[in-house]
Backbone as a printed PyTorch tensor [residue, N CA C, xyz], in Angstrom:
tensor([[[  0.8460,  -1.1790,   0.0000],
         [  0.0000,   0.0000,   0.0000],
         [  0.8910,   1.2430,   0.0000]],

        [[  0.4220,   2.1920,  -1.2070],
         [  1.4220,   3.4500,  -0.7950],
         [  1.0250,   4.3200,  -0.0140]],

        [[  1.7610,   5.1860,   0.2720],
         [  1.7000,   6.2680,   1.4990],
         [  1.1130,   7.1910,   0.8620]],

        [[  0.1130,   7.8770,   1.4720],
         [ -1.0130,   9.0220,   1.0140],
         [  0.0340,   9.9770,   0.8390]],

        [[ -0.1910,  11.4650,   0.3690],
         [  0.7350,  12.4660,   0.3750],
         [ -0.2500,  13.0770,   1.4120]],

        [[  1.1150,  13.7510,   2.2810],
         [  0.9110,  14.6360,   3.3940],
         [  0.3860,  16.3310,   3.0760]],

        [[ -0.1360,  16.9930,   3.1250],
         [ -0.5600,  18.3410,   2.9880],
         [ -0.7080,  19.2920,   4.0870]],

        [[ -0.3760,  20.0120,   3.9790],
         [ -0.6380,  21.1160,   5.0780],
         [ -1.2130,  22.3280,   4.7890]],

        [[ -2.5740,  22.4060,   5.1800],
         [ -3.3240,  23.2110,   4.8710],
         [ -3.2100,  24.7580,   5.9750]],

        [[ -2.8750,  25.4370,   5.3370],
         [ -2.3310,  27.4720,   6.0060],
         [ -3.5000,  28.0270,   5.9150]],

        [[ -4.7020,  27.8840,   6.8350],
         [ -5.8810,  28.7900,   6.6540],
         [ -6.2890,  29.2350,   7.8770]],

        [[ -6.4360,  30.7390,   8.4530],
         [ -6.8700,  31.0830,   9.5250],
         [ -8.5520,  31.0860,   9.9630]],

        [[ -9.5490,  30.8090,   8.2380],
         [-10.8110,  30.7210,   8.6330],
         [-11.2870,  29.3500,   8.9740]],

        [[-11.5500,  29.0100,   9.9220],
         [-11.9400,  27.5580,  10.0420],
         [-13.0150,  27.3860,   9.4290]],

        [[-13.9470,  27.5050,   8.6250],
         [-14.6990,  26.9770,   7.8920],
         [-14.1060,  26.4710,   6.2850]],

        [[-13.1560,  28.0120,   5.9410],
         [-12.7040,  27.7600,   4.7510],
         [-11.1800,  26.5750,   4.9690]],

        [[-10.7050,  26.2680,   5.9480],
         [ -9.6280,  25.4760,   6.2810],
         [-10.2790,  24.0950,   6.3980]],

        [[-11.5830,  24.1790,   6.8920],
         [-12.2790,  22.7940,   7.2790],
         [-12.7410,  22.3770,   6.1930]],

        [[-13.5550,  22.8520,   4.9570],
         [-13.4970,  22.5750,   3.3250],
         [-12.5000,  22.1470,   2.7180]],

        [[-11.4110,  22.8050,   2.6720],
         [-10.2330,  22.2760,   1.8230],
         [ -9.6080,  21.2920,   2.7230]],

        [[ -9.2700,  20.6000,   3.8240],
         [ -9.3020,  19.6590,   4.5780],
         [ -9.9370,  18.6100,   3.8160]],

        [[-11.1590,  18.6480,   3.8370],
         [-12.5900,  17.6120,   3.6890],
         [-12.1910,  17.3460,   2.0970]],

        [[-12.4600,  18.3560,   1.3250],
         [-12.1280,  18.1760,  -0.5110],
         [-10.8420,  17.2560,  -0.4930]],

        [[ -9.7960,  17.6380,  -0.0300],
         [ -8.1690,  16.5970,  -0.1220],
         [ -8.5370,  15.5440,   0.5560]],

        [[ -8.9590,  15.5790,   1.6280],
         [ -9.0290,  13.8550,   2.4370],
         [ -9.4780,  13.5760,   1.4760]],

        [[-11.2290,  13.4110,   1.1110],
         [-11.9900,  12.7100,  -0.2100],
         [-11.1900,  12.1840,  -1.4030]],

        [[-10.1810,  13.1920,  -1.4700],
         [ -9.2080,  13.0220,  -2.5360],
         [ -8.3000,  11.7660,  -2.3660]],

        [[ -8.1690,  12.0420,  -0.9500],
         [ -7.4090,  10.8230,  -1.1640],
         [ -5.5860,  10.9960,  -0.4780]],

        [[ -6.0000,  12.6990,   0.1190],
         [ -4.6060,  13.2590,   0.9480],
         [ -4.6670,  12.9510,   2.3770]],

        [[ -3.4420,  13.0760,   2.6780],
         [ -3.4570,  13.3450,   4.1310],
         [ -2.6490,  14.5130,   4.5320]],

        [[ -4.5210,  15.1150,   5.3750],
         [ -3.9840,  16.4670,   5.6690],
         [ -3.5670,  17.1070,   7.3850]],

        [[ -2.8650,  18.1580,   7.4700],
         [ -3.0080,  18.7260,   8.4170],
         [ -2.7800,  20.0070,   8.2290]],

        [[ -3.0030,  20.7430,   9.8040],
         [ -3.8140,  22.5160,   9.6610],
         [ -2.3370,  22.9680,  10.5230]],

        [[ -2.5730,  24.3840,  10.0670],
         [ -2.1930,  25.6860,  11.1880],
         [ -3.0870,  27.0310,  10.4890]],

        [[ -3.3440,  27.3820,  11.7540],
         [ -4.3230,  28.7080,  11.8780],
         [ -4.0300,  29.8250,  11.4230]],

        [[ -2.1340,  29.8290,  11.7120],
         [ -1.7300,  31.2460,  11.4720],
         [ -0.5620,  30.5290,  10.7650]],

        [[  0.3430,  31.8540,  10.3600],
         [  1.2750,  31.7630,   9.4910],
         [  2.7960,  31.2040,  10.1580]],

        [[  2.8840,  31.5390,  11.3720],
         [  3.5910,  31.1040,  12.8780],
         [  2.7990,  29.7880,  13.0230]],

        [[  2.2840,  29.2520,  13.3490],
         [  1.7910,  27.7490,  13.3620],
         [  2.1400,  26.9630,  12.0940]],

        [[  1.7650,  27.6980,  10.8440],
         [  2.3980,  27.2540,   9.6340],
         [  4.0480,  26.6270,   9.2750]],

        [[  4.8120,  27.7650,   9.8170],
         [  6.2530,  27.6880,   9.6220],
         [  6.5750,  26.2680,  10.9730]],

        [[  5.8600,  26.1560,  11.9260],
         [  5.7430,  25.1400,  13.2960],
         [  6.0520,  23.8180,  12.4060]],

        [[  4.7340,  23.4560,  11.9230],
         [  4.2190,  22.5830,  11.9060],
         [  4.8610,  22.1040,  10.0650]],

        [[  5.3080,  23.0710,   9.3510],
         [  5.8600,  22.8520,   8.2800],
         [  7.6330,  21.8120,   8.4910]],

        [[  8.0310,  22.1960,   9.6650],
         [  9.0740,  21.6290,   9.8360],
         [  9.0930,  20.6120,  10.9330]],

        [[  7.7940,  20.0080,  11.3950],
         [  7.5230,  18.7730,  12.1230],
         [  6.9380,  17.9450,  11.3690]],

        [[  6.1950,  18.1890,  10.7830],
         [  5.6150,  17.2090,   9.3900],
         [  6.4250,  16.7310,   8.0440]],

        [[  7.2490,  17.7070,   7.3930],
         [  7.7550,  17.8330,   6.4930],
         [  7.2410,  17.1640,   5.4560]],

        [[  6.0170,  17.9380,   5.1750],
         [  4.2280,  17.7900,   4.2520],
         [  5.1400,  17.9450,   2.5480]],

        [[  4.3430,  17.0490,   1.7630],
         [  4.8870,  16.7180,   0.8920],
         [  4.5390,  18.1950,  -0.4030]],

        [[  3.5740,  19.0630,   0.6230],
         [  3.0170,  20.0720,   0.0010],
         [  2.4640,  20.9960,   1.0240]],

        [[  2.0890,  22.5010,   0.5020],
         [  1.4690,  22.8550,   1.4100],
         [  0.3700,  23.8390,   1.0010]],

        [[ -0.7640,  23.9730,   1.0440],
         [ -2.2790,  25.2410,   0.7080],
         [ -1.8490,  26.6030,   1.6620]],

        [[ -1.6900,  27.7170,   1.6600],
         [ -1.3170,  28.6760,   1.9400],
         [ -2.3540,  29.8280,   1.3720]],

        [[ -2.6350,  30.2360,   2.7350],
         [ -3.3320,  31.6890,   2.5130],
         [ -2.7240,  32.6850,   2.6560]],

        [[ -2.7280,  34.1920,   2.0920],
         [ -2.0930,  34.9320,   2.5330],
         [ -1.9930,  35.8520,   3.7390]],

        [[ -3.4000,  35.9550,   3.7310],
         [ -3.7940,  37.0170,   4.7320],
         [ -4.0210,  35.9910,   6.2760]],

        [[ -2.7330,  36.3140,   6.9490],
         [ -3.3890,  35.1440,   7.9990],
         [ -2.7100,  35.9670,   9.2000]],

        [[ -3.0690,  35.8620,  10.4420],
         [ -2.5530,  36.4600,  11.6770],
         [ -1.0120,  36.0130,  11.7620]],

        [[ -0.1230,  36.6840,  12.7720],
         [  1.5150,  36.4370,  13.1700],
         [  1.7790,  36.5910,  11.9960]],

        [[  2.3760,  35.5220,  11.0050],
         [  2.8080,  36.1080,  10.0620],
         [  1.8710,  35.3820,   8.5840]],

        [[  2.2310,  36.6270,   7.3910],
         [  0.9710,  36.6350,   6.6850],
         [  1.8060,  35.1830,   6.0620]],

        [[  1.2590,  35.2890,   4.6690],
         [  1.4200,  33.9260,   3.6940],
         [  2.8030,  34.3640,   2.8030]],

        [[  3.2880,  35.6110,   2.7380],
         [  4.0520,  36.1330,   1.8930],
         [  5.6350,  35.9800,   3.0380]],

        [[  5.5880,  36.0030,   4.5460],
         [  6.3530,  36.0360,   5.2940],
         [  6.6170,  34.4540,   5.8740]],

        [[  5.5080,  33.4790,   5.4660],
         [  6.0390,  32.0520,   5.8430],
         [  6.3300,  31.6560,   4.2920]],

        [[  6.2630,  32.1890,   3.0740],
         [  7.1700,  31.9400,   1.9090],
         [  8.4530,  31.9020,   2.2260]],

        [[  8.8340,  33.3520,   3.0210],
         [ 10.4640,  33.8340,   3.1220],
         [ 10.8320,  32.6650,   3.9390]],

        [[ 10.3930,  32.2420,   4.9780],
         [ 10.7170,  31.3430,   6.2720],
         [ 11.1170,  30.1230,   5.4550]],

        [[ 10.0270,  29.1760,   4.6620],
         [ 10.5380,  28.3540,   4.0010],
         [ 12.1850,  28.0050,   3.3500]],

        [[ 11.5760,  29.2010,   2.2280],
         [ 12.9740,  29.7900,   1.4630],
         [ 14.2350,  29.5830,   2.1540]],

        [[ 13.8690,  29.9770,   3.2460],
         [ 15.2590,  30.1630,   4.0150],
         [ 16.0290,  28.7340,   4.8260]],

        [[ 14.8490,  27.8040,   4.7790],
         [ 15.3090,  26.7120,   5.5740],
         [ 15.8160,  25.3620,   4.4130]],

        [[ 17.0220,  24.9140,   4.5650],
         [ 17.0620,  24.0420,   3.5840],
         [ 16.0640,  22.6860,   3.8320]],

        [[ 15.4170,  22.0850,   4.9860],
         [ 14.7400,  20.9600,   4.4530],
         [ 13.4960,  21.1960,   3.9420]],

        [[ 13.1240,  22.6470,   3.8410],
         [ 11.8050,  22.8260,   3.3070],
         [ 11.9420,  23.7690,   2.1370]],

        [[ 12.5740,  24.1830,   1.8020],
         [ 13.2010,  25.1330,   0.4570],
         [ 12.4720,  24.8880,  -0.4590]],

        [[ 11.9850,  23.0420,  -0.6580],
         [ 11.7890,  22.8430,  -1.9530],
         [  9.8550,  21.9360,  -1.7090]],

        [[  9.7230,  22.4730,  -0.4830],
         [  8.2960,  21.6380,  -0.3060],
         [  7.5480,  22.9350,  -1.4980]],

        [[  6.9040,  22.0660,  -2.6280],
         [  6.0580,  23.1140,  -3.2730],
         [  4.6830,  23.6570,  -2.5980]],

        [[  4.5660,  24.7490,  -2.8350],
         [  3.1310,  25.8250,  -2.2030],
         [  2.4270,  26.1040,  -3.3440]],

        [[  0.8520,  25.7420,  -2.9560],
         [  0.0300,  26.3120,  -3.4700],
         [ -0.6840,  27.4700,  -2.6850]],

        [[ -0.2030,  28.9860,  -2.9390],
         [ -1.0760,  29.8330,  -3.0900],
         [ -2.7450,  30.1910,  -3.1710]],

        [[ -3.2500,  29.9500,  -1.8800],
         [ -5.1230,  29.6790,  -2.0050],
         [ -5.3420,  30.9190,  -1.6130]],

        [[ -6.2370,  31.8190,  -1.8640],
         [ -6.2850,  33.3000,  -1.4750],
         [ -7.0750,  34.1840,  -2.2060]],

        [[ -7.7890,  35.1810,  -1.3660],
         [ -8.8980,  35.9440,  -2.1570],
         [ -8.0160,  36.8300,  -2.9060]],

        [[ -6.7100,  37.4430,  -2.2660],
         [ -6.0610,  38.2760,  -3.3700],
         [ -5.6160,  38.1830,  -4.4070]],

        [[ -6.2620,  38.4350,  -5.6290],
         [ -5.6520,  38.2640,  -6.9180],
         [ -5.0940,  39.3060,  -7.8950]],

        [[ -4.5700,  40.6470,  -7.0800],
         [ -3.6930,  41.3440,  -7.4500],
         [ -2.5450,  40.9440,  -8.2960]],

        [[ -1.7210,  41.3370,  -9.1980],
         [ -0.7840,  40.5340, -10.2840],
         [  0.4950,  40.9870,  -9.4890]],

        [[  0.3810,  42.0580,  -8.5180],
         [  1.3050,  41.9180,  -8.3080],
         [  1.6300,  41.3890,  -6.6890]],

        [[  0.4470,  40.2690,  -6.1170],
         [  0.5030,  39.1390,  -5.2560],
         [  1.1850,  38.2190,  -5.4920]],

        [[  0.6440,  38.0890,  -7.2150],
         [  0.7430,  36.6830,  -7.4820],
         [  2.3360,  36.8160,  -7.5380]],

        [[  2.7950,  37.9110,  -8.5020],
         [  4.4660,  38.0280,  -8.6990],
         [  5.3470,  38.0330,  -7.7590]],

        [[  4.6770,  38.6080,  -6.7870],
         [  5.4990,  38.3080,  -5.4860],
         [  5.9100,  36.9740,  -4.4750]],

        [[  4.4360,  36.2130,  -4.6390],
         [  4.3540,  34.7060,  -4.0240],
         [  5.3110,  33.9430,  -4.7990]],

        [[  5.2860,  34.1600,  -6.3110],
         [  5.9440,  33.0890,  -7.3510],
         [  7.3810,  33.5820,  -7.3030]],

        [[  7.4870,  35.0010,  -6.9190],
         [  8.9450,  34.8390,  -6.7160],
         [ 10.0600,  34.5660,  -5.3640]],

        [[  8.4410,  34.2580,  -4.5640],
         [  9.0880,  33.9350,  -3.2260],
         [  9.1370,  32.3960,  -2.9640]],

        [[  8.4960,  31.5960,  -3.7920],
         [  9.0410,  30.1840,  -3.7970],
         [  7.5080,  29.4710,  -4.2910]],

        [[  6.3540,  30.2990,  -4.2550],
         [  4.9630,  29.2950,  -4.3520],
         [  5.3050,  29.4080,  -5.9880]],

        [[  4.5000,  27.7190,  -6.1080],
         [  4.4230,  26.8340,  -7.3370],
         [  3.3740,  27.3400,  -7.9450]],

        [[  1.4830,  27.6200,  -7.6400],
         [  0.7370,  28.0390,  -8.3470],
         [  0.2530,  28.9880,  -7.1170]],

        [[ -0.7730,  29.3420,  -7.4380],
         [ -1.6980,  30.5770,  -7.0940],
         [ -2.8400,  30.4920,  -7.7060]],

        [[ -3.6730,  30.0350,  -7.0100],
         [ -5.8620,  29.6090,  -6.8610],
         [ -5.9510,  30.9410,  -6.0810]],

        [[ -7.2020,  31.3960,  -6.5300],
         [ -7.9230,  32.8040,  -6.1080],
         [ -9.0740,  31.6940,  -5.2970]],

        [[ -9.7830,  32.4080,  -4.2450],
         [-10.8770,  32.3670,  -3.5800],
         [-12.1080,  33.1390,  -4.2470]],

        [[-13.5160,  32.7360,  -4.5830],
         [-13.6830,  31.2260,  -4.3180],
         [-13.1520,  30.3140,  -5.2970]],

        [[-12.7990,  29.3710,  -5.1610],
         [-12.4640,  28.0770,  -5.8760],
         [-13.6440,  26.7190,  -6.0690]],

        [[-13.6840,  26.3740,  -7.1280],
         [-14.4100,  25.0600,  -6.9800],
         [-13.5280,  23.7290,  -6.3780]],

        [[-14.2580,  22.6400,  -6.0350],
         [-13.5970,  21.4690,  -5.8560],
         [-12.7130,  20.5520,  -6.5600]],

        [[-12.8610,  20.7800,  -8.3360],
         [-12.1500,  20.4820,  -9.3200],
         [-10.9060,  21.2100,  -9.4260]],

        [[-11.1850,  22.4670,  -9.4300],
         [ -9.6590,  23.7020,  -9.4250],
         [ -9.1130,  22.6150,  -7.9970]],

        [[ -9.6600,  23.0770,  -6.7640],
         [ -8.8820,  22.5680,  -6.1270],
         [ -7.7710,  21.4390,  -6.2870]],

        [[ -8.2440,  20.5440,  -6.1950],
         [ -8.1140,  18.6060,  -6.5090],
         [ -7.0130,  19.1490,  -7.8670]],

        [[ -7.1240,  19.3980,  -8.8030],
         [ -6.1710,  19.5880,  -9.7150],
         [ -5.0860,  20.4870,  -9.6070]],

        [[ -5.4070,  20.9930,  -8.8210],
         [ -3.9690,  22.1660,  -8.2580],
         [ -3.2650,  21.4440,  -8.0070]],

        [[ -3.9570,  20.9150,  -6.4440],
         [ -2.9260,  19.8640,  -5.6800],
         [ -1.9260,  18.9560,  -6.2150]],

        [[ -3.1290,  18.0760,  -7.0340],
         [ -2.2420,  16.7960,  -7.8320],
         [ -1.4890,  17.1680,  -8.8740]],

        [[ -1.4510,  18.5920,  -9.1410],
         [ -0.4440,  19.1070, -10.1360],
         [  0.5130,  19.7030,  -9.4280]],

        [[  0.3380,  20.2070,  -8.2690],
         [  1.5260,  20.8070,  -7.4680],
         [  2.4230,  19.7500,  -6.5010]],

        [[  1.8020,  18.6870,  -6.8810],
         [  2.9630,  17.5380,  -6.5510],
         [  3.8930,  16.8170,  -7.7240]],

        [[  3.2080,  17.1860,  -8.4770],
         [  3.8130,  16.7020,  -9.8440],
         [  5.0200,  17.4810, -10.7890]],

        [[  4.8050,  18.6290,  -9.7760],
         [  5.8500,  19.8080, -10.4100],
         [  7.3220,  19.7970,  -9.9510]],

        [[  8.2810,  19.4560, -11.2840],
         [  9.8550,  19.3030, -10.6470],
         [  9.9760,  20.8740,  -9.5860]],

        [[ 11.1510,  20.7000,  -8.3900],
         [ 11.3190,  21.6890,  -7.5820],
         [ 12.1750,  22.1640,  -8.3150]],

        [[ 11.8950,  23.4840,  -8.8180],
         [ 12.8110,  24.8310,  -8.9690],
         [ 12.6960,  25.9450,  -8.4730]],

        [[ 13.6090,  26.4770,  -7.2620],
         [ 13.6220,  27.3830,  -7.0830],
         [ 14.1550,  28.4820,  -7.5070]],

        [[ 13.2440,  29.6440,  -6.9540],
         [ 13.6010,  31.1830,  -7.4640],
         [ 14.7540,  31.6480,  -8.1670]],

        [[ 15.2200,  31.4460,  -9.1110],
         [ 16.0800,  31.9950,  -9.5920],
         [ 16.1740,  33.1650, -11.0050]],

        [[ 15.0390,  33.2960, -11.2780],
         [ 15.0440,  34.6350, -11.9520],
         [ 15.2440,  33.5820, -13.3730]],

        [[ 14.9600,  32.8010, -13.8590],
         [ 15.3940,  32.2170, -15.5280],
         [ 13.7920,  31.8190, -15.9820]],

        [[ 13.8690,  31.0490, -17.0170],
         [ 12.7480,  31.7130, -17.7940],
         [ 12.0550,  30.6580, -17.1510]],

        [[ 12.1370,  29.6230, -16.3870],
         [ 11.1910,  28.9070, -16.1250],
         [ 10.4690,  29.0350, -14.8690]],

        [[ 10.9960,  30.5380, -14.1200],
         [ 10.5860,  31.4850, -13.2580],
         [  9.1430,  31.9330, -13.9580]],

        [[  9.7170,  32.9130, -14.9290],
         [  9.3080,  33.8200, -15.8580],
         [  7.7900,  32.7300, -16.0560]],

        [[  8.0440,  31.9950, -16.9850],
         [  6.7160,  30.9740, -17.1480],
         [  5.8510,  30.3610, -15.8130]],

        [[  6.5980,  30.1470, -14.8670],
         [  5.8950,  29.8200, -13.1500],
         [  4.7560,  30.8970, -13.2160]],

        [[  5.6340,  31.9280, -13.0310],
         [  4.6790,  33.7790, -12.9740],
         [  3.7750,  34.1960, -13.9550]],

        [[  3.4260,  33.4430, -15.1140],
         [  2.8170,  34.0270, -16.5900],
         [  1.6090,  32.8630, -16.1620]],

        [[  2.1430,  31.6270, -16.1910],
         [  0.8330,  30.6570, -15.3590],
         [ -0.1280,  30.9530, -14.4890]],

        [[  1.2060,  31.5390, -13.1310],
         [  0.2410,  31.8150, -11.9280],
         [ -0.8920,  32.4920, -12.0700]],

        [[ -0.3740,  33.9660, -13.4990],
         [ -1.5240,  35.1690, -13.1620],
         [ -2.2950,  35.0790, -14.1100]],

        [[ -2.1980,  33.8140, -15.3430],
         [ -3.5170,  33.3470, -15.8510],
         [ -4.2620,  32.8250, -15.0660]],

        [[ -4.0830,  31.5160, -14.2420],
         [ -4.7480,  30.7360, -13.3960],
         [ -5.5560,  31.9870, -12.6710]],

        [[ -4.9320,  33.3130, -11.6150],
         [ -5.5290,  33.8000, -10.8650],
         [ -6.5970,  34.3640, -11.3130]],

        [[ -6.7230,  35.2730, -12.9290],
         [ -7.6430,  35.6950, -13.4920],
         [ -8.4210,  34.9120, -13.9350]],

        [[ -8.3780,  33.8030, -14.2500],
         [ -9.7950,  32.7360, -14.4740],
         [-10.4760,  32.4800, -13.8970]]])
């Protein structure tokens, strides 16, 4: 039997954290929570989640400041982030994608966007930030996806 993939879901609303929970289990993940962005960076380096759902706007620190935290730690450098979030400013998205997140989903989301994020944001080789064109294309993705 293989091992489910681990997820860690970054949402401070518990209703909207308790949905995307429920959608990935069904799926077929195994998930776990932090409330805030400080519980996030906690629990990101006790789990070492094969992925992680990230909001931005979250208490202690936002979603853009547990990017940097990641970034900075080598056993999690390369855990890919999906970006879940009502902000769909272009220049959110440019900022998340150049701080290490893989895609970027706007709020609301359906259950299909969801489920296909995920299983595509595990599927994505780890490259980090380095400014080359497959940056460039990360960031041209993200801020189609966000405007759809």
């Amino acid at each position: 039997m293989s091992r489910r993939a681990c997820i860690l879901v970054a949402e401070d609303d518990t209703g909207v954290r308790e949905l995307i929970c429920t959608r990935l289990m069904v799926a077929g993940y195994d998930t776990h929570t932090a409330r805030n962005g400080r519980e996030a960076v906690q629990r990101a380096h006790t789990l070492k989640p094969d992925g992680i759902v990230l909001d931005i706007n979250m208490p202690e620190l936002d979603g853009f400041a547990v990017l940097q935290e990641l970034a900075g730690e080598r056993r999690l450098k390369n855990t890919p982030v999906l970006v879940l979030t009502a902000r769909h400013a272009e220049e959110d998205v440019k900022r998340a994608i150049s701080l290490g997140a893989k895609d970027f989903l706007t709020k609301p989301f359906n259950d299909g966007q969801l489920i296909a994020r995920v299983a595509r944001l595990l599927r994505t080789p780890m490259v980090g930030p380095s400014g080359d064109s497959s940056d460039s294309r990360r960031i041209a993705n993200a801020q189609s996806a966000a405007r759809a």
